[in-house]
C-alpha positions in Angstrom: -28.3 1.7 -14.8 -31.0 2.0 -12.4 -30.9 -1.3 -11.2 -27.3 -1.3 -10.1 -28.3 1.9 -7.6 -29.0 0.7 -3.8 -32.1 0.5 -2.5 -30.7 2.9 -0.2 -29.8 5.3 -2.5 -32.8 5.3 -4.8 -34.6 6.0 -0.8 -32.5 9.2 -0.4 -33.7 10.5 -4.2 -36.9 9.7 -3.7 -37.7 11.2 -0.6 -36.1 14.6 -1.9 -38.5 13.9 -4.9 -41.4 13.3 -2.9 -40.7 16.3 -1.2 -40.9 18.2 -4.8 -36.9 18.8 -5.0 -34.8 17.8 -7.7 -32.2 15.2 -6.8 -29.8 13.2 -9.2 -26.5 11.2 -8.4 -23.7 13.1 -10.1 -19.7 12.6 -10.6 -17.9 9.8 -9.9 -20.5 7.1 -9.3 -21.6 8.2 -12.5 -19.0 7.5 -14.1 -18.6 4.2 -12.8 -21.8 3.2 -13.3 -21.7 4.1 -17.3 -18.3 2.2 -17.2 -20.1 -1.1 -15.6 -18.5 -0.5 -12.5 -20.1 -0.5 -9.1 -19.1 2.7 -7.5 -17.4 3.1 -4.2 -19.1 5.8 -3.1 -22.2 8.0 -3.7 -22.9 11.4 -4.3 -26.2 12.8 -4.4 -26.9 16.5 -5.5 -30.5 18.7 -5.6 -31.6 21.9 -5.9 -32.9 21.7 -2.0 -30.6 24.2 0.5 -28.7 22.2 3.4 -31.5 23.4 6.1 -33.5 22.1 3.5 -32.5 18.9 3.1 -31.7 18.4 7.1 -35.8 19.2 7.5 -36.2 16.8 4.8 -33.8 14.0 6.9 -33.9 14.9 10.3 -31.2 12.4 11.1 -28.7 14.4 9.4 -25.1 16.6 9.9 -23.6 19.6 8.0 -20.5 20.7 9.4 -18.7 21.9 6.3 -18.3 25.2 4.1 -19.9 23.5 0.7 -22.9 23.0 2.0 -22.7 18.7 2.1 -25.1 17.2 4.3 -24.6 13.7 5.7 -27.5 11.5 5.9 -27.6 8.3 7.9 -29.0 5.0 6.6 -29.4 1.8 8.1 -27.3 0.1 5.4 -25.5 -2.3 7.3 -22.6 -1.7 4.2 -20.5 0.6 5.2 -19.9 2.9 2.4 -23.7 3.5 2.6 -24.2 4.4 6.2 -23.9 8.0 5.1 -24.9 9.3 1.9 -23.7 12.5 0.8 -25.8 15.3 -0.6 -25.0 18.7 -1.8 -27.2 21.4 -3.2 -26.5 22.6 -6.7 -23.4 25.1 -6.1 -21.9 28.1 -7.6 -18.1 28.8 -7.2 -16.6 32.3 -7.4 -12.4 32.8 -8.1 -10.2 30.7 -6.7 -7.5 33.0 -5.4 -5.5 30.4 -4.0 -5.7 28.0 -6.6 -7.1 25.4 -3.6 -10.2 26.4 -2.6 -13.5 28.8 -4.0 -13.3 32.6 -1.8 -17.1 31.8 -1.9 -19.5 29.3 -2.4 -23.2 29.6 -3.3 -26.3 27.9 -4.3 -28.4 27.4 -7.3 -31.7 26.4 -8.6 -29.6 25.1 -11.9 -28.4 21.9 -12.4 -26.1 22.9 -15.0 -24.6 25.6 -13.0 -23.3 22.7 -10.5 -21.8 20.9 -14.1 -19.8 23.5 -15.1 -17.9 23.6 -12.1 -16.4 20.3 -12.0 -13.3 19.1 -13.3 -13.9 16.6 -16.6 -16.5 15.8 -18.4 -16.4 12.1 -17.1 -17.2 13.5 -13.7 -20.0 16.5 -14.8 -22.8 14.0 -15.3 -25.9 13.9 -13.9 -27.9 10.9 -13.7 -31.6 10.2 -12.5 -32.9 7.1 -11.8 -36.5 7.4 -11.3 -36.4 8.3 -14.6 -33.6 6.6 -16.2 -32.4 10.2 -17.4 -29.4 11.1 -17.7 -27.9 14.7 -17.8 -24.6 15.0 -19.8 -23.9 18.5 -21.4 -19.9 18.3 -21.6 -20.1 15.2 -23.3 -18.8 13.1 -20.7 -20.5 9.8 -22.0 -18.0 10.4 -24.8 -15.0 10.6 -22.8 -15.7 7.3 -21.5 -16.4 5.6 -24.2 -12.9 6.8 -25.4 -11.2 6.6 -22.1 -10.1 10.4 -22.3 -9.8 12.7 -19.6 -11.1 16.2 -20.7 -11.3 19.3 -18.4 -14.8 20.7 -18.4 -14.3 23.8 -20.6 -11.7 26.0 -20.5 -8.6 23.4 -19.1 -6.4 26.1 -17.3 -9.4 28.1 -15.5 -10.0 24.6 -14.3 -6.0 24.3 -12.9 -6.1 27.6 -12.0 -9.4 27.0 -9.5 -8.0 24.0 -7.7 -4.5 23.1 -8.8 -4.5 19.2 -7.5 -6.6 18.6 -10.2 -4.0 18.3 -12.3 -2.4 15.4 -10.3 -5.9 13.8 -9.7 -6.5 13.8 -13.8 -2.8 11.7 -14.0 -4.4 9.3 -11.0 -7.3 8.6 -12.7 -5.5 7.8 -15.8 -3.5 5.3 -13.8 -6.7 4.0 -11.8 -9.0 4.3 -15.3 -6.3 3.1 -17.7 -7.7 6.7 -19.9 -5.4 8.7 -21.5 -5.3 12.5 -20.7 -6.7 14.6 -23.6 -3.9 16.7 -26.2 -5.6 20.0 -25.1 -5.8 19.2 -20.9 -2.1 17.8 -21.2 -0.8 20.8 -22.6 -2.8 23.0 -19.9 -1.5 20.7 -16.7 1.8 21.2 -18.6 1.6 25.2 -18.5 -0.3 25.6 -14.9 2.2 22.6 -13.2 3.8 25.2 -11.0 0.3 25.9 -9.2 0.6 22.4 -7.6 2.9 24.0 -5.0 0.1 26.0 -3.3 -1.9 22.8 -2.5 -1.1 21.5 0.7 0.9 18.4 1.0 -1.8 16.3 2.8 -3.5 16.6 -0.7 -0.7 15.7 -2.8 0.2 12.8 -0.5 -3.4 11.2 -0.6 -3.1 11.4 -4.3 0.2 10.2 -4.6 -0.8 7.6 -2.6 -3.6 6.6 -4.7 -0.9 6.6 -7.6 1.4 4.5 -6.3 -1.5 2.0 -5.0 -3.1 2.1 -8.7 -2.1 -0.8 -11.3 0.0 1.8 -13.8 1.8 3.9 -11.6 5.1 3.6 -13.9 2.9 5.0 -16.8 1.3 7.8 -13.9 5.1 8.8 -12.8 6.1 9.3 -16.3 3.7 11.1 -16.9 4.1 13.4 -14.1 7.1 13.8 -14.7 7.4 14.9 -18.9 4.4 17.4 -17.9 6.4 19.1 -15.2 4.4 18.2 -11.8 7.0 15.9 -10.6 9.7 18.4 -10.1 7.2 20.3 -7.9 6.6 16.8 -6.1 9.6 14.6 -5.8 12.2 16.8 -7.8 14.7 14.0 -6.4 13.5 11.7 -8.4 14.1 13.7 -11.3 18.2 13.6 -11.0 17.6 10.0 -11.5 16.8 10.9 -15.3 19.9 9.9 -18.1 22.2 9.0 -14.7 23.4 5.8 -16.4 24.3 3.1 -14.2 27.0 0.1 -14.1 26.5 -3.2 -16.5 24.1 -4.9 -14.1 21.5 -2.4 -15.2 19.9 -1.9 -18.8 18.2 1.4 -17.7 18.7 4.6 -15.8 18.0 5.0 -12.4 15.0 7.0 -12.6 13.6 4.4 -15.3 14.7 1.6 -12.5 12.6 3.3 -10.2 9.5 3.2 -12.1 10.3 -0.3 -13.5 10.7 -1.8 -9.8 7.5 0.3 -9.0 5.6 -1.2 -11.7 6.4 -4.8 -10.8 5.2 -4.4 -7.6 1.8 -3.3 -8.5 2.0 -6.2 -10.9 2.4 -8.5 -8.2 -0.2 -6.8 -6.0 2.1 -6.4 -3.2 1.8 -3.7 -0.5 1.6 0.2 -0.4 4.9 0.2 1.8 7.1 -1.8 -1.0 5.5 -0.4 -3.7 6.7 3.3 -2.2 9.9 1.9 -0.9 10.1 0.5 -5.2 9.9 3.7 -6.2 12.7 5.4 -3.8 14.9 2.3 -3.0 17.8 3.6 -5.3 16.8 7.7 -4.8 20.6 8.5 -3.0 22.4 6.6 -6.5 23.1 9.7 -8.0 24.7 11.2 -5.3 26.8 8.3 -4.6 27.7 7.5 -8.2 31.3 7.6 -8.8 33.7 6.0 -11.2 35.9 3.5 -11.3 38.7 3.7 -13.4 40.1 0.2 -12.2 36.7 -1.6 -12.9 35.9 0.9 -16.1 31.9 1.2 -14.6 30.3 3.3 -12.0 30.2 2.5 -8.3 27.4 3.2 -5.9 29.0 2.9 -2.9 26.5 3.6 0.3 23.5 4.7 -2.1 21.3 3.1 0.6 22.5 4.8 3.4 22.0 8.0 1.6 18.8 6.9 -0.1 17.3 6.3 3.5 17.8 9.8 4.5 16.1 11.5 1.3 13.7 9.0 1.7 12.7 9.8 5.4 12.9 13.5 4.3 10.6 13.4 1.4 7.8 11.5 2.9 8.1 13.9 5.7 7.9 16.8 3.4 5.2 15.1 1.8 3.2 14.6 5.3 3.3 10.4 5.6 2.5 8.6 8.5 5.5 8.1 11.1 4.6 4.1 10.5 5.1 4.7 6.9 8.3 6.8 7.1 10.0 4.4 9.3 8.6 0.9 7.5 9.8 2.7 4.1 13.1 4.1 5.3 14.1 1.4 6.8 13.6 -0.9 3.5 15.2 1.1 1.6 18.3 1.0 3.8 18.8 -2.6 3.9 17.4 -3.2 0.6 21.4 -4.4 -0.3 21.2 -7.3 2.0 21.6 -9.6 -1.0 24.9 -7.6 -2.3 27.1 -10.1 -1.2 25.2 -14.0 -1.3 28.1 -16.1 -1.0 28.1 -14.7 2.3 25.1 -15.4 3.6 24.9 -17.2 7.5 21.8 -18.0 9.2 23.8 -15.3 11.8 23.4 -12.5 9.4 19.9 -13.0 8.1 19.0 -13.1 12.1 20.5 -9.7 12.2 18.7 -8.6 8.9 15.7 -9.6 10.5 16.3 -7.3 13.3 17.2 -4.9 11.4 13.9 -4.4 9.3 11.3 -6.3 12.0 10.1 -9.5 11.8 6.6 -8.2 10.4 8.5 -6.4 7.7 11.0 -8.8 6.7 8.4 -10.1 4.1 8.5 -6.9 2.7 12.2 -6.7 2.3 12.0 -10.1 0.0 9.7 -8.5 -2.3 11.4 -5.4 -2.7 14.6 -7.3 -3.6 12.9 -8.9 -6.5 11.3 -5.6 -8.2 15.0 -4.3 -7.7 15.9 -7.1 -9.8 13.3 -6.9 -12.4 13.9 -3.3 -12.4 17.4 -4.0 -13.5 15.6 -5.7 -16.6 16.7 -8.9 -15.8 14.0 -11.3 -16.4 14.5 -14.1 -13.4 12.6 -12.9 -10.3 14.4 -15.5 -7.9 17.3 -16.5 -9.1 18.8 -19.5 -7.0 21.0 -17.6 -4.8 18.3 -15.3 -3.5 15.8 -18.7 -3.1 18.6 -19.8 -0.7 18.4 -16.5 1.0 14.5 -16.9 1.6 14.6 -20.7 2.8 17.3 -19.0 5.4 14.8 -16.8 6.5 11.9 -19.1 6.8 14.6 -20.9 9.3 15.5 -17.8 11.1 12.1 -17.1 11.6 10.2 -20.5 12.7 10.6 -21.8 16.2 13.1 -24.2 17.0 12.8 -27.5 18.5 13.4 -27.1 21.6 12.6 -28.1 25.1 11.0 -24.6 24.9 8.3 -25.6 23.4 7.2 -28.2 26.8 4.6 -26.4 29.0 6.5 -27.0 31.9 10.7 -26.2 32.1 13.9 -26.3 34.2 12.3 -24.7 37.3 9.5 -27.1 37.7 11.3 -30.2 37.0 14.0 -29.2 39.7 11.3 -28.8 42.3 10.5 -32.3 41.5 13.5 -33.5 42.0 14.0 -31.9 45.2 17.4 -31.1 44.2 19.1 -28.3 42.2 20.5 -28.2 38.5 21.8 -31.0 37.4 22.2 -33.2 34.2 19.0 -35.4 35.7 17.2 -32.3 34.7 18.0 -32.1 30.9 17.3 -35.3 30.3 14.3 -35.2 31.7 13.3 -32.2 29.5 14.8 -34.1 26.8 12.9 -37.6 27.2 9.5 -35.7 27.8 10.5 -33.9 24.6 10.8 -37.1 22.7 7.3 -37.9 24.1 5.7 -34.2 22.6 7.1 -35.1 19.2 5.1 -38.7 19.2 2.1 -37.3 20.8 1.5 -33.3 20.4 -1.6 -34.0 22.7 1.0 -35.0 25.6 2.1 -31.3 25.8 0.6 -29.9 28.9 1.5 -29.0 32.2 -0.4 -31.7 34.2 0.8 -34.6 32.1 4.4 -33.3 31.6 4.3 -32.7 35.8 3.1 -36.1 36.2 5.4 -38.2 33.5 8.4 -36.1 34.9 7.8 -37.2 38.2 7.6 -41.2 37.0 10.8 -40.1 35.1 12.7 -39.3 38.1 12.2 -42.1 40.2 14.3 -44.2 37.3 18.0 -45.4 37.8 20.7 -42.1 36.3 22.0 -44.4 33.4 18.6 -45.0 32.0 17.1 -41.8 32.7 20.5 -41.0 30.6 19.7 -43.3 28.0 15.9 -41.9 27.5 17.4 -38.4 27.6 20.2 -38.9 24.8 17.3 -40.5 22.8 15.0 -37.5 23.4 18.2 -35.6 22.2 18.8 -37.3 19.3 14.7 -37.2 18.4 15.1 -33.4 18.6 17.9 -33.1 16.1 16.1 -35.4 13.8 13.2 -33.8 13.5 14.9 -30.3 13.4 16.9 -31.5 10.6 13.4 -32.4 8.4 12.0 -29.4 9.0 15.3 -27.6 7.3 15.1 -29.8 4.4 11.4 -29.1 3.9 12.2 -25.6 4.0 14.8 -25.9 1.9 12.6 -28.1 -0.8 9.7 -25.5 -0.7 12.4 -23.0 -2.2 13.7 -25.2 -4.5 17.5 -25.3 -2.8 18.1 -28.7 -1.5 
C-alpha cells in the first residue's frame, strides 16, 4: 500500500519517526487504501502529545478539544494542504450520547483502536514498514463488505449516537451490508439519534442522499427505526396506496424517484426534492367515489410546506430550502399536457428560476420512473422540454443589433417613425448574413447610408429584413423541436 501514500504524507510520518514517536495513518484512509481506493482524506495518529507534535512542526494549529493538530504542507492538492494528526486517545462516558465528558492521551496504540466505531475504520497502518495494525479484524470486514461495531455494538451507540446513521451511509457509499449483531443494536439504541444535533444528521443525510444507493440507505433507516426519529413524515407514506397510475406506495415512490436520480447522477437539490416531492400525498388523499380511485388534490401545495419545514428542522441552507421547496411545488406542471402554451411554460419558468428550471425536468422524470412506468420521456413531456428550450433562448430580434431605436432616430434627425424599423430591420437582415457586421460602428455607419435612400425602398429592404427574421426564427424552432424528437 505504501506506494499509493503521498510523498507528503509519508514526510509527516517520517519526521514524527525521526523524532523517535510512533506515527501510523489510521481509519478511513485505511480503509480505502485496503479496498484500492485512493482516500480523500488523511489521518495521521502517534503517541506524541499535541505540544509535542507542534514542536515537532512548528508550522502548525490546535484549536480543538481532541487534541488534532493541523500541519501545513506545501502540497499544492488541496486535500493535503493540512494533514491531520491526533495523539493516541482515551475516551471516558459519553453522557450525552454525542460527545466523550473527557478526553485523554495514551502511549497505546490499541487504546486509540478500541475507541472507534467498526472494525473497517480501527486499523492502523504503517508505511515505513509496510505493517499493518488490525486487532478487530477489520481487514475481514472488508473483504466481506460488513460493517461491524468495534466490540460491544450498543456501548458504541450509546457513546456517540450518529454512528448509527453514519454505519447506514457507509453502507450506501461502500455498497457493505450492516452486520446481524450491529443491525439489531442501531435497532434498539435508534431513539439516541435524537440527542445529536441536527447539523450532524443533516451532513449525514446529505451524504445519503448524494451516495449511489440511497433507496437501499432510506429503507434501511427506516425498518431499523432511525427514520421516525429523522423524517417521521416520510414514514405516513408507508402502505398509503395510491390511484392506478402508480404500482407502489407513496413512501416506496419516494425512494424509487430518489434512486433514479442518483442513477442518473443528477444534482443534490433533485435528488432531495425526489425524495419529498410527494411528502403532503397522504394528507391530501381522498376518495373518489365517482372515479372509484384516490385523488390527491393540492399534494404539492402541501408537500411544499412540510418540505420547507423539515429541512428547516433539519438545519439546510436557506438556498437549499427554497431551490427544494420550490420544486416540489411545481413539480405538477406536467398534470395537464394537452394544455401546454409557450405562455405557461414562460410562467413555469418564473416560477422555479431560469437556473433551476433544469432541475424541474429531471425531477418530473424520476416522478415518472417512480410511478414504475418504464418510459423516462414519453412524447408529451419531450414536447414540454423543446417548449422550454424556446422559452428560454433569445429571440431574433432587432435586440440583438448593438445599436437600437434611440440611435437610429438621432440619425435621422427626426423622431419615431416607420423609417426607423426598417432600418433596424434591414441592418438585421445584414447581422444574420454576416455575424461579424454586428457592431456599433458599422451598424452607425450602414444606418446612416440607409437613410439617405428613397421611403419605398428603404420599405422594401425593411420588409425583407422582416421576413429574414421570421425565417430564421422559424429554423431555429424546428431544430429545437428535432433535438427532442417532436417535429
Amino acid at each position: 500500500m505504501k506506494k499509493d501514500v503521498p510523498s507528503e504524507i509519508l514526510n509527516v510520518l517520517s519526521t514524527l519517526e525521526e523524532k523517535g514517536f510512533a506515527a501510523y495513518l489510521v481509519g478511513g484512509c485505511v480503509r480505502d487504501l485496503i479496498r484500492g481506493k485512493t482516500p480523500k482524506d488523511w489521518d495521521v495518529t502517534t503517541d506524541a502529545t499535541p505540544e509535542e507534535i507542534q514542536s515537532v512542526f512548528p508550522d502548525s494549529f490546535y484549536e480543538n478539544d481532541f487534541g488534532t493538530v493541523g500541519v501545513k504542507t506545501e502540497s499544492e492538492d488541496p486535500t493535503l494542504k493540512v494533514v491531520e494528526i491526533t495523539p493516541y486517545r482515551v475516551e471516558s462516558t459519553y453522557s450525552n450520547a454525542r460527545h466523550p465528558d473527557e478526553v485523554t492521551f495514551s502511549k497505546n496504540l490499541e487504546d486509540d483502536l478500541k475507541r472507534r466505531d467498526f472494525t473497517m475504520n480501527a486499523i492502523a497502518y504503517s508505511p515505513k514498514n509496510d505493517l499493518v495494525v488490525d486487532p478487530y479484524g477489520g481487514e475481514e470486514a472488508i473483504r466481506l463488505k460488513r460493517i461491524i461495531a468495534v466490540g460491544n455494538a450498543q456501548e458504541r451507540f450509546s457513546e456517540d449516537a450518529l454512528r448509527m446513521l453514519r454505519a447506514i451511509r457507509l453502507a450506501a457509499e461502500l455498497n457493505f451490508a450492516i452486520e446481524s449483531e450491529t443491525a439489531a443494536a442501531i435497532a434498539a439504541s435508534a431513539p439516541l439519534i435524537t440527542k445529536v444535533s441536527a447539523e450532524r444528521v443533516r451532513d449525514e443525510l446529505s451524504r445519503i442522499v448524494a451516495s449511489p444507493t440511497p433507496m437501499q440507505a432510506v429503507f434501511l433507516a427506516q425498518r431499523l427505526g432511525l427514520l421516525t426519529h429523522i423524517i417521521p413524515e416520510l414514514e405516513e407514506g408507508i402502505n398509503c396506496e395510491q390511484n392506478q397510475a402508480h404500482s407502489y406506495d407513496v413512501f416506496e415512490h419516494l425512494l424509487r424517484s430518489l434512486q433514479h436520480a442518483a442513477d442518473k447522477e443528477y444534482s443534490f437539490h433533485v435528488r432531495l426534492s425526489a425524495l419529498l416531492h410527494d411528502v403532503g400525498k397522504p394528507a391530501s388523499r381522498r376518495y373518489d367515489d365517482e372515479k372509484k380511485d384516490y385523488t390527491f388534490y393540492g399534494h404539492e401545495v402541501i408537500g411544499a410546506r412540510m418540505t420547507k419545514k423539515i429541512l428547516t428542522r433539519l438545519k439546510f441552507s436557506t438556498e437549499t430550502i427554497d431551490v427544494v421547496e420550490r420544486l416540489v411545488r411545481w413539480h405538477m406542471f406536467f398534470s395537464d399536457p394537452d394544455q401546454i402554451t409557450l405562455s405557461a411554460v414562460r410562467r413555469m419558468i418564473r416560477n422555479v428560476g431560469v437556473d433551476h428550471i433544469q432541475e424541474l425536468l429531471e425531477l418530473r422524470t424520476c416522478d415518472r420512473i417512480g410511478t414504475g412506468r418504464p418510459k423516462e420521456q414519453p412524447f408529451r413531456f419531450r414536447k414540454y422540454k423543446s417548449m422550454v428550450d424556446e422559452a428560454l433562448r433569445d429571440p431574433i430580434s432587432v435586440g440583438m443589433l448593438k445599436i437600437d431605436g434611440t440611435h437610429v432616430i438621432e440619425i435621422l434627425g427626426s423622431g419615431p417613425g416607420p423609417k426607423v424599423g426598417w432600418i433596424l430591420h434591414a441592418l438585421l437582415e445584414e447581422v444574420l448574413d454576416d455575424p461579424t457586421r454586428n457592431t456599433h460602428e458599422y451598424l452607425s455607419s450602414r444606418a446612416e447610408t440607409l437613410a439617405q435612400l428613397p421611403p419605398e425602398e428603404l420599405q422594401t429592404l425593411g420588409e425583407q429584413g422582416r421576413s429574414r427574421r421570421e425565417e430564421e426564427d422559424t429554423k431555429e424552432v424546428e431544430a429545437l423541436r428535432k433535438k427532442h424528437h417532436v417535429t
